[in-house]
N, CA, C and O atoms as a DFTB+ gen file, in Angstrom:
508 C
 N C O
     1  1      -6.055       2.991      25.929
     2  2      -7.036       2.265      25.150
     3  2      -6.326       1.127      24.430
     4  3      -5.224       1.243      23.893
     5  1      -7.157      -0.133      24.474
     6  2      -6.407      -1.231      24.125
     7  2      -6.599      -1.114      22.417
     8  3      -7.359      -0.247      21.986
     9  1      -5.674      -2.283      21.201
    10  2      -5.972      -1.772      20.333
    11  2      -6.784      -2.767      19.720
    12  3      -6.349      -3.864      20.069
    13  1      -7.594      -2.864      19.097
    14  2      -8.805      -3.180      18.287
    15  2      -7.915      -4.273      17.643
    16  3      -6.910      -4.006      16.984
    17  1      -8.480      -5.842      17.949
    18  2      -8.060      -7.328      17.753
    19  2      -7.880      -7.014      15.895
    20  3      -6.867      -7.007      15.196
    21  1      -9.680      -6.725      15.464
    22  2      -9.758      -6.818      14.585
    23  2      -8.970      -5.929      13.403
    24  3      -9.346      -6.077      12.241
    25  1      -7.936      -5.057      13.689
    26  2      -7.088      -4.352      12.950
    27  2      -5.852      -5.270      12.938
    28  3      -5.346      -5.789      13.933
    29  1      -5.410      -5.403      11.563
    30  2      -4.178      -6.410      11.771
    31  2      -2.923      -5.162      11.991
    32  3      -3.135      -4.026      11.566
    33  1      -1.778      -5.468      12.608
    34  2      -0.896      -4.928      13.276
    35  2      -0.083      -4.070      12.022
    36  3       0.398      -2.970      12.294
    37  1       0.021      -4.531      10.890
    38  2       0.163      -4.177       9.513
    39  2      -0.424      -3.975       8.272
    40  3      -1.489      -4.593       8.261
    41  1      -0.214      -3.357       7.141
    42  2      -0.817      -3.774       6.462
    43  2       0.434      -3.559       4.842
    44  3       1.481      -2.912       4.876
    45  1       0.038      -4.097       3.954
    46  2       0.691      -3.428       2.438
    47  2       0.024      -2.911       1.993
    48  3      -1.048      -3.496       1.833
    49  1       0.131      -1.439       1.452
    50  2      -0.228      -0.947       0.839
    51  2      -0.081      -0.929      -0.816
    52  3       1.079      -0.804      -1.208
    53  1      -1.025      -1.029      -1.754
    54  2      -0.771      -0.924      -2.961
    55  2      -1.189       0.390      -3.696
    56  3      -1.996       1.146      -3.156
    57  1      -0.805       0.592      -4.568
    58  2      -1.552       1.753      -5.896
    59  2      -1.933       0.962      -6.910
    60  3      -1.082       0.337      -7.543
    61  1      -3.354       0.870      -7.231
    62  2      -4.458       0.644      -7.767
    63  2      -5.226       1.569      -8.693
    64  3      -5.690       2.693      -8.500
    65  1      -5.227       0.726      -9.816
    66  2      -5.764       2.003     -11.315
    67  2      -7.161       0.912     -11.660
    68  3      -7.063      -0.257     -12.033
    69  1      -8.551       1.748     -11.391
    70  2      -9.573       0.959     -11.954
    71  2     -10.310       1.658     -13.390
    72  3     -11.071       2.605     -13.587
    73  1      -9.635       0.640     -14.245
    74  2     -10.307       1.452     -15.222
    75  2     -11.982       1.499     -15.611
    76  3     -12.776       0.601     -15.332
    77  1     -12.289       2.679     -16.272
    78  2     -13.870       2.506     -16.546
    79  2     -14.233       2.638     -17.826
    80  3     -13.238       2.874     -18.511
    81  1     -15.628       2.569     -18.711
    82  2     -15.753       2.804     -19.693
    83  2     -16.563       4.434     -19.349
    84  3     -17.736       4.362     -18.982
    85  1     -16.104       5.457     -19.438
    86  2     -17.292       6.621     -19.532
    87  2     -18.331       6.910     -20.499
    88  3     -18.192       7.030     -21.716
    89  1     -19.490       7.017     -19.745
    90  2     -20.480       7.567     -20.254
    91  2     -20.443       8.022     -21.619
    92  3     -21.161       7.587     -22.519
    93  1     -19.612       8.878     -21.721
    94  2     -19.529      10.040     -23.228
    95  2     -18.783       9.304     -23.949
    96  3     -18.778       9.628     -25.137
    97  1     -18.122       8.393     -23.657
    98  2     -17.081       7.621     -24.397
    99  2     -17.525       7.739     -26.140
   100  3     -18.716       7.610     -26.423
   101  1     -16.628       7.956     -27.116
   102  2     -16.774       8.311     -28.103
   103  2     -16.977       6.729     -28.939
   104  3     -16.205       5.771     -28.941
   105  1     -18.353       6.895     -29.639
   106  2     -18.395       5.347     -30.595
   107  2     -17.298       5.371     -31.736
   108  3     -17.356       6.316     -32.522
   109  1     -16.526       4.636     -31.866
   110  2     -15.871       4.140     -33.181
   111  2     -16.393       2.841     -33.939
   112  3     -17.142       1.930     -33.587
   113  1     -15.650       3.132     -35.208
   114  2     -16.092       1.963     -35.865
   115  2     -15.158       0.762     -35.470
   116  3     -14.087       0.897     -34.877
   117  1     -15.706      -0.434     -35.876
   118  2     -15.074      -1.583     -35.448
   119  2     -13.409      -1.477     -35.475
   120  3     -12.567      -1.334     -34.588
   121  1     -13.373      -1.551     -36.246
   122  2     -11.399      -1.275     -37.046
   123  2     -10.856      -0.685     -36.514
   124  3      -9.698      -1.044     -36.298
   125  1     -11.357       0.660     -35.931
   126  2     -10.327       1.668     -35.368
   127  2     -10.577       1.099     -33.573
   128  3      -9.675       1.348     -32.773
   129  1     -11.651       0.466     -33.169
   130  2     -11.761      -0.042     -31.828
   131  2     -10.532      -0.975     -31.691
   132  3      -9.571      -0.531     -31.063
   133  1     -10.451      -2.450     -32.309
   134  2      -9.455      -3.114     -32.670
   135  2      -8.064      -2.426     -32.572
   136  3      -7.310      -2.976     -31.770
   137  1      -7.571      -1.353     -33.210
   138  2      -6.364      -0.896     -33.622
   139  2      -6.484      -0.122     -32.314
   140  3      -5.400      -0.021     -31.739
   141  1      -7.583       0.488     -31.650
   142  2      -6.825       1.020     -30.354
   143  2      -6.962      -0.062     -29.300
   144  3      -6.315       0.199     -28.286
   145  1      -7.445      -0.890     -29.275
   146  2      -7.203      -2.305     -27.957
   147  2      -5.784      -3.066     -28.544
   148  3      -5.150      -3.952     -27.971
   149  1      -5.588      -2.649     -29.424
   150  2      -3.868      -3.218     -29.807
   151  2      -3.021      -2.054     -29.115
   152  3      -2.063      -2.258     -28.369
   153  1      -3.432      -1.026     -29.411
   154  2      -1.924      -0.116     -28.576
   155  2      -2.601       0.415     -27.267
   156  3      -1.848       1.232     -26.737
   157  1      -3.692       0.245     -26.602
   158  2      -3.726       0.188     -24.811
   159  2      -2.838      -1.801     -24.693
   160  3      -1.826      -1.860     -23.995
   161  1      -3.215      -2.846     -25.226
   162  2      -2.726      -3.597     -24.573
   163  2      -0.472      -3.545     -24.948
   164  3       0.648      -3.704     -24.462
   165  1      -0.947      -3.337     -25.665
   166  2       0.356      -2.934     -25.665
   167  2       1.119      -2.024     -24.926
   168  3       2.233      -2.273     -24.465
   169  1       0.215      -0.447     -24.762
   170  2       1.646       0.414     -24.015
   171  2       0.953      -0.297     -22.682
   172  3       1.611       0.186     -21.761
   173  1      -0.024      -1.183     -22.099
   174  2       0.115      -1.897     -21.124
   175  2       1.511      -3.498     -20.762
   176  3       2.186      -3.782     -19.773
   177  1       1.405      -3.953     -21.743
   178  2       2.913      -4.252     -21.781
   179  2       3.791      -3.872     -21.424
   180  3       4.465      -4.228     -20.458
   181  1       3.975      -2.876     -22.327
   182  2       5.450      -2.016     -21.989
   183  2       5.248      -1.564     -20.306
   184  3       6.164      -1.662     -19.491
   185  1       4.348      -1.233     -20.089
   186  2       4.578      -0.405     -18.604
   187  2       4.777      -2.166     -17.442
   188  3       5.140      -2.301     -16.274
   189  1       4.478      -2.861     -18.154
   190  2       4.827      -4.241     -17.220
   191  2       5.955      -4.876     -17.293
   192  3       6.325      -5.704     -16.461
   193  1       6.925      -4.350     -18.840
   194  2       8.126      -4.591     -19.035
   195  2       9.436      -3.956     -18.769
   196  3      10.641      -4.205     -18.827
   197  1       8.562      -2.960     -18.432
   198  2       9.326      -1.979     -17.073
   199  2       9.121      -1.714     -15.985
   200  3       9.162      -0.613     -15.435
   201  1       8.760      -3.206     -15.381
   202  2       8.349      -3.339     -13.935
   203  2       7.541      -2.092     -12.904
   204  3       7.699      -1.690     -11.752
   205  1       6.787      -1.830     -13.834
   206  2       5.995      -0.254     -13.018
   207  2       4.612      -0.919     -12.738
   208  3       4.068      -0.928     -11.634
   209  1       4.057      -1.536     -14.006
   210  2       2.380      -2.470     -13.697
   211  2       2.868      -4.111     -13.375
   212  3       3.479      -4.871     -14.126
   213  1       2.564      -4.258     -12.535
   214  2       2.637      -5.553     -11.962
   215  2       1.613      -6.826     -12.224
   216  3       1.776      -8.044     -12.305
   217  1       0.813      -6.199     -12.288
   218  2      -0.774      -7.199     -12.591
   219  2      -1.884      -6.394     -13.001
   220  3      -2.060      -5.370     -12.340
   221  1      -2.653      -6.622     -13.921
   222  2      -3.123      -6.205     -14.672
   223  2      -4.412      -7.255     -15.382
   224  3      -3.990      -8.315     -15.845
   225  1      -5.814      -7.025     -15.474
   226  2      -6.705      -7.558     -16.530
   227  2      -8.022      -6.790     -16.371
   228  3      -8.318      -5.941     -15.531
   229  1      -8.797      -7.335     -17.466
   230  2     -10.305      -7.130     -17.378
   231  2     -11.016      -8.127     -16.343
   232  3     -10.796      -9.266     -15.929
   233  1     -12.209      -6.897     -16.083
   234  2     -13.551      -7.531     -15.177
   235  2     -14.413      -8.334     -16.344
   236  3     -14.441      -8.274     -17.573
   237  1     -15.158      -9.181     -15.252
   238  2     -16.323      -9.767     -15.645
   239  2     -17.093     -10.118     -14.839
   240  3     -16.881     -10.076     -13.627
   241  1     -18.083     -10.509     -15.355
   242  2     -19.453     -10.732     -14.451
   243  2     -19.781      -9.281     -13.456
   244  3     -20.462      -9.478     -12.450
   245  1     -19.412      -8.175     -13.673
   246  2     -19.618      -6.761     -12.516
   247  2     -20.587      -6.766     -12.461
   248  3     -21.317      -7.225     -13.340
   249  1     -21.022      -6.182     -11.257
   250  2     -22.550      -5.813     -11.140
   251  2     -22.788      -3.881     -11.743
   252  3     -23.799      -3.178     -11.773
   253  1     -21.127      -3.555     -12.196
   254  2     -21.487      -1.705     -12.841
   255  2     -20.789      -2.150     -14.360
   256  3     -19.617      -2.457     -14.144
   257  1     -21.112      -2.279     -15.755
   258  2     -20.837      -3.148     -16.645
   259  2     -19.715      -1.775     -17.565
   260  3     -19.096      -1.929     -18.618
   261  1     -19.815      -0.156     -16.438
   262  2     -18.326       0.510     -16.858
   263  2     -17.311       0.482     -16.769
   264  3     -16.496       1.159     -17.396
   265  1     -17.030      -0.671     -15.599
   266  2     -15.904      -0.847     -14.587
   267  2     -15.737      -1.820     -15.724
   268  3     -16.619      -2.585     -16.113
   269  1     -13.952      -1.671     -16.454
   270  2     -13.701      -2.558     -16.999
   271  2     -12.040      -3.443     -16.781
   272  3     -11.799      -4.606     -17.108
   273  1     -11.503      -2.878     -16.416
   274  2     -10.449      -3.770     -15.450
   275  2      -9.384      -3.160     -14.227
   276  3      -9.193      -1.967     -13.995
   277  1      -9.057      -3.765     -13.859
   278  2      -8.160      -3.187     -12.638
   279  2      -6.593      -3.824     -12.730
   280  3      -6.316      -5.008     -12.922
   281  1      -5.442      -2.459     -12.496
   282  2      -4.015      -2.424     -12.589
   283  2      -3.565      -2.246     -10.848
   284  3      -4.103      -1.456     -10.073
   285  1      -2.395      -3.249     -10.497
   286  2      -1.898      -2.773      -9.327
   287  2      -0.243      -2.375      -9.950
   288  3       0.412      -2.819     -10.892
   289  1      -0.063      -1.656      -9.238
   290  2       0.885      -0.472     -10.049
   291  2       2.467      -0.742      -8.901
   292  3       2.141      -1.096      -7.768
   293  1       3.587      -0.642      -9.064
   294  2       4.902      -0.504      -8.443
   295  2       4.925       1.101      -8.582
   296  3       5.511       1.509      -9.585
   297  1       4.599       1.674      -8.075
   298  2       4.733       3.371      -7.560
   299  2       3.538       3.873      -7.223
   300  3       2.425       3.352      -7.287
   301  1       4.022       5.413      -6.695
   302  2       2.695       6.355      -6.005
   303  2       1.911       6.472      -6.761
   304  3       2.082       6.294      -7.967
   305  1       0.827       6.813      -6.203
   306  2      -0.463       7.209      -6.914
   307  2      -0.551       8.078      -8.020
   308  3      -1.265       8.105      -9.022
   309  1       0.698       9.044      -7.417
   310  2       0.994       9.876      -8.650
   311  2       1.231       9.826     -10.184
   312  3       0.702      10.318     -11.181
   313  1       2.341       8.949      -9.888
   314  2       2.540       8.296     -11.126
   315  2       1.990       7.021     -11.949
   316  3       2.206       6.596     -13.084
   317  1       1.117       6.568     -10.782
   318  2       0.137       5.781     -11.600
   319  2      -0.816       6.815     -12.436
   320  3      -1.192       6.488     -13.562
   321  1      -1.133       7.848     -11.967
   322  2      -1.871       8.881     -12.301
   323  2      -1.220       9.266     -14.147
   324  3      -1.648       9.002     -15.271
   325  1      -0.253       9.854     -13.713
   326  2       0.534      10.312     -14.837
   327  2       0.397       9.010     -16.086
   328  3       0.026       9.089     -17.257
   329  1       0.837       7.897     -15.323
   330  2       1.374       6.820     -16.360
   331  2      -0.199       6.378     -17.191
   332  3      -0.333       6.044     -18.368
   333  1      -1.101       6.493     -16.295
   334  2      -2.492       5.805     -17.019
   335  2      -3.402       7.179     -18.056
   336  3      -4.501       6.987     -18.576
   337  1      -2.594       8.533     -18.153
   338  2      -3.201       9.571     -18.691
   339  2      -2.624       9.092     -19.975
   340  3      -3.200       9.254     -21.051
   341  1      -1.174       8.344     -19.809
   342  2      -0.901       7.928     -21.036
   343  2      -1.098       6.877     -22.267
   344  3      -0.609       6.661     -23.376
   345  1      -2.261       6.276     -21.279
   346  2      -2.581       5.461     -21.882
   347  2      -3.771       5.713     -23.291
   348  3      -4.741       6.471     -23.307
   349  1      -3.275       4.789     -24.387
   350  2      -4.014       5.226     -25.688
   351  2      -5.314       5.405     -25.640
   352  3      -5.743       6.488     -26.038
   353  1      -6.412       4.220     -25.061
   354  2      -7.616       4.642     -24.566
   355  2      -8.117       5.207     -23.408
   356  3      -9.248       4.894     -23.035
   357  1      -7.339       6.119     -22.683
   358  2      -7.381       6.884     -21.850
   359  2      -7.621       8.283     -22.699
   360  3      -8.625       8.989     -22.606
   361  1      -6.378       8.546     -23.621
   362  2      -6.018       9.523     -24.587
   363  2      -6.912       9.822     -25.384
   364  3      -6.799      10.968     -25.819
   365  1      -8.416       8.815     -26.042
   366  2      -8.865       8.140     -26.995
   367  2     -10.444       9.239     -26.700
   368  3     -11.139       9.960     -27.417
   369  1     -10.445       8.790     -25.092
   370  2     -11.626       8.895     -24.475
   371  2     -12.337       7.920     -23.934
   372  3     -13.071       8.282     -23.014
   373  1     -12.357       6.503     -24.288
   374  2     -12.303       5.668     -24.361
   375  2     -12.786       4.723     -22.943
   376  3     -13.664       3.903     -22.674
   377  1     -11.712       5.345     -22.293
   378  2     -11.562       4.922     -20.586
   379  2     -11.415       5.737     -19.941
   380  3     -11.159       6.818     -20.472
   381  1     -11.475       5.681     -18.879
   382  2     -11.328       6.782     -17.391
   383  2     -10.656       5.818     -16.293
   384  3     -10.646       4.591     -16.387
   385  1     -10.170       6.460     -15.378
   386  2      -9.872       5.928     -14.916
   387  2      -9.647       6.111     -13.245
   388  3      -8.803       6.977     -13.011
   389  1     -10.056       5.663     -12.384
   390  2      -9.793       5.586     -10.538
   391  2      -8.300       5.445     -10.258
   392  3      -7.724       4.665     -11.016
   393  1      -7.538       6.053      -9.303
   394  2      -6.853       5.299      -9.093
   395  2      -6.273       6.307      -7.047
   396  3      -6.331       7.445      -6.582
   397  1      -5.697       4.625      -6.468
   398  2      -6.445       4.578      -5.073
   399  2      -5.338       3.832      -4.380
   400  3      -4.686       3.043      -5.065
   401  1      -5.042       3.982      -3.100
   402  2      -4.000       3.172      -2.235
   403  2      -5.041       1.729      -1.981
   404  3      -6.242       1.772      -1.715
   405  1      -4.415       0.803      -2.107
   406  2      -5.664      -0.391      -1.542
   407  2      -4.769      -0.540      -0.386
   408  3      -3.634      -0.122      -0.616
   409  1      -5.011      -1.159       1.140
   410  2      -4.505      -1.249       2.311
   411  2      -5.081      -2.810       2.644
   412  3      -6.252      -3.137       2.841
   413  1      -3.956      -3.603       2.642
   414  2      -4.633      -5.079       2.603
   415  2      -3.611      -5.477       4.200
   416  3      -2.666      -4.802       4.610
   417  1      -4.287      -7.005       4.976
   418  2      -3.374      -7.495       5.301
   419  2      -1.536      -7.655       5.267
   420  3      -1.243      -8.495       4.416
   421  1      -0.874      -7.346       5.633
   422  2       0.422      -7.649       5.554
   423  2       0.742      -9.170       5.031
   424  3       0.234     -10.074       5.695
   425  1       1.463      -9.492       4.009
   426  2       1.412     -10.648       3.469
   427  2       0.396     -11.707       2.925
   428  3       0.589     -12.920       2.839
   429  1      -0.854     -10.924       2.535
   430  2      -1.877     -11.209       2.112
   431  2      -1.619     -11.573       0.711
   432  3      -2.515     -12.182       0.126
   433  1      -0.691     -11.335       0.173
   434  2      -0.802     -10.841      -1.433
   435  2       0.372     -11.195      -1.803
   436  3       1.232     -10.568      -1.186
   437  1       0.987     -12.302      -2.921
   438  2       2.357     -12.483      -3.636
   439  2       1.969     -12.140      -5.224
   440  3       1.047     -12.402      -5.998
   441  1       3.415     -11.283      -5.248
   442  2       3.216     -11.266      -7.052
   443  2       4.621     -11.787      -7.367
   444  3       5.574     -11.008      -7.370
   445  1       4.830     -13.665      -7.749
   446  2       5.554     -14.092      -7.831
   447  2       6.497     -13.183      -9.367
   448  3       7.712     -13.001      -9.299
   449  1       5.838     -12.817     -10.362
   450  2       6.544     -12.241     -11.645
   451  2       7.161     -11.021     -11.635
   452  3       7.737     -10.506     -12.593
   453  1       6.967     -10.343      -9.994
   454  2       7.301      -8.761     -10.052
   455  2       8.857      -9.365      -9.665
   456  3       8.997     -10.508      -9.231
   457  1       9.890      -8.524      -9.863
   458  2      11.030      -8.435      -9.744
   459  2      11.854      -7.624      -8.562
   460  3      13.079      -7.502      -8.525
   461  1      11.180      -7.247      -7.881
   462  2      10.852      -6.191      -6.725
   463  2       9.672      -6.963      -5.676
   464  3       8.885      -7.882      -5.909
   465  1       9.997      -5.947      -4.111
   466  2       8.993      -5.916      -3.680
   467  2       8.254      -4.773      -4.026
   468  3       8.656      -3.637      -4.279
   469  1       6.681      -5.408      -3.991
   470  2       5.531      -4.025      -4.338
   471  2       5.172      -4.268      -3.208
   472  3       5.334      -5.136      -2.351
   473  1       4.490      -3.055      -3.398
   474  2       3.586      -2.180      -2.015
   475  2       5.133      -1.721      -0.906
   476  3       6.362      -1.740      -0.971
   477  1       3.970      -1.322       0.097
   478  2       4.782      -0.181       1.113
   479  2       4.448      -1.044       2.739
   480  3       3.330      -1.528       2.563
   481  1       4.714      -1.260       3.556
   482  2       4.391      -2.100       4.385
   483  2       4.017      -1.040       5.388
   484  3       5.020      -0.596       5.947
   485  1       2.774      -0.442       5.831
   486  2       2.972       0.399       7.271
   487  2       1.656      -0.103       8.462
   488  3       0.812      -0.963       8.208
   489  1       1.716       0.373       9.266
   490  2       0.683       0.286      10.160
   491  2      -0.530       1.254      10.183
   492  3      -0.432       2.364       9.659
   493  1      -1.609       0.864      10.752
   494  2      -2.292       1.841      10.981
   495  2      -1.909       2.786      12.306
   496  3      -1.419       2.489      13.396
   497  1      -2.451       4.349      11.598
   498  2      -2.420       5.034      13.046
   499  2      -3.206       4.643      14.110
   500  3      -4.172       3.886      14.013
   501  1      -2.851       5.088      14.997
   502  2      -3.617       5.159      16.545
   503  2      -4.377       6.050      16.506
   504  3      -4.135       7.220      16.211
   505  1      -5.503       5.515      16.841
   506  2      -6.852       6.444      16.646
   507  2      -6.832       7.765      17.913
   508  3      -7.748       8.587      17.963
């Protein structure tokens, strides 16, 4: 069986953290909202100043208004896992969070500020 044009011969793989706002999410008052969007953007920093989050921001314009930004991560899923439980509005209740291999084109994607290569380069299997 020949192989399908439309599959590119490669792809990079990334680990991908989408954060959300949940449902139950606990209301705070203004002040303490503020003081925790200072230490998520912050221990988001730090995890970029230790070359683990690579790129990182908030959504806009979504058509689901819980979905509130998306992280592509330098490691497994796992430890994106681990690393985003640590996050303050994760901790808070605050946020929730997805997190997912994205499988793009091979060389689709530069992250001129990472210091490393990210992602994993493989092929698809044979069906």
């Amino acid at each position: 069986m020949s192989r399908d044009p439309n599959i590119p011969d490669a792809f990079d793989v990334y680990t991908v953290v989408i954060l959300r706002r949940p449902a139950e999410a606990p209301e705070l008052p203004d002040e303490e909202l503020d003081a925790l969007q200072a230490r998520h953007l912050a221990y988001r920093a730090e995890l970029g100043r230790q070359g683990v989050l690579v790129v990182n921001g908030p959504f806009d314009e979504q058509s689901d208004p819980s979905y509130r930004g998306m992280s592509v991560f330098a490691c497994d899923v796992s430890e994106a896992a681990r690393l985003s439980d640590a996050d303050p509005s994760v901790l808070a209740g605050r946020l929730t969070y997805d997190v997912m291999e994205w499988w793009v084109r091979a060389g689709s994607l530069a992250f001129p500020f990472a210091d490393r290569t990210i992602g994993e380069r493989r092929s698809m299997p044979d069906a």
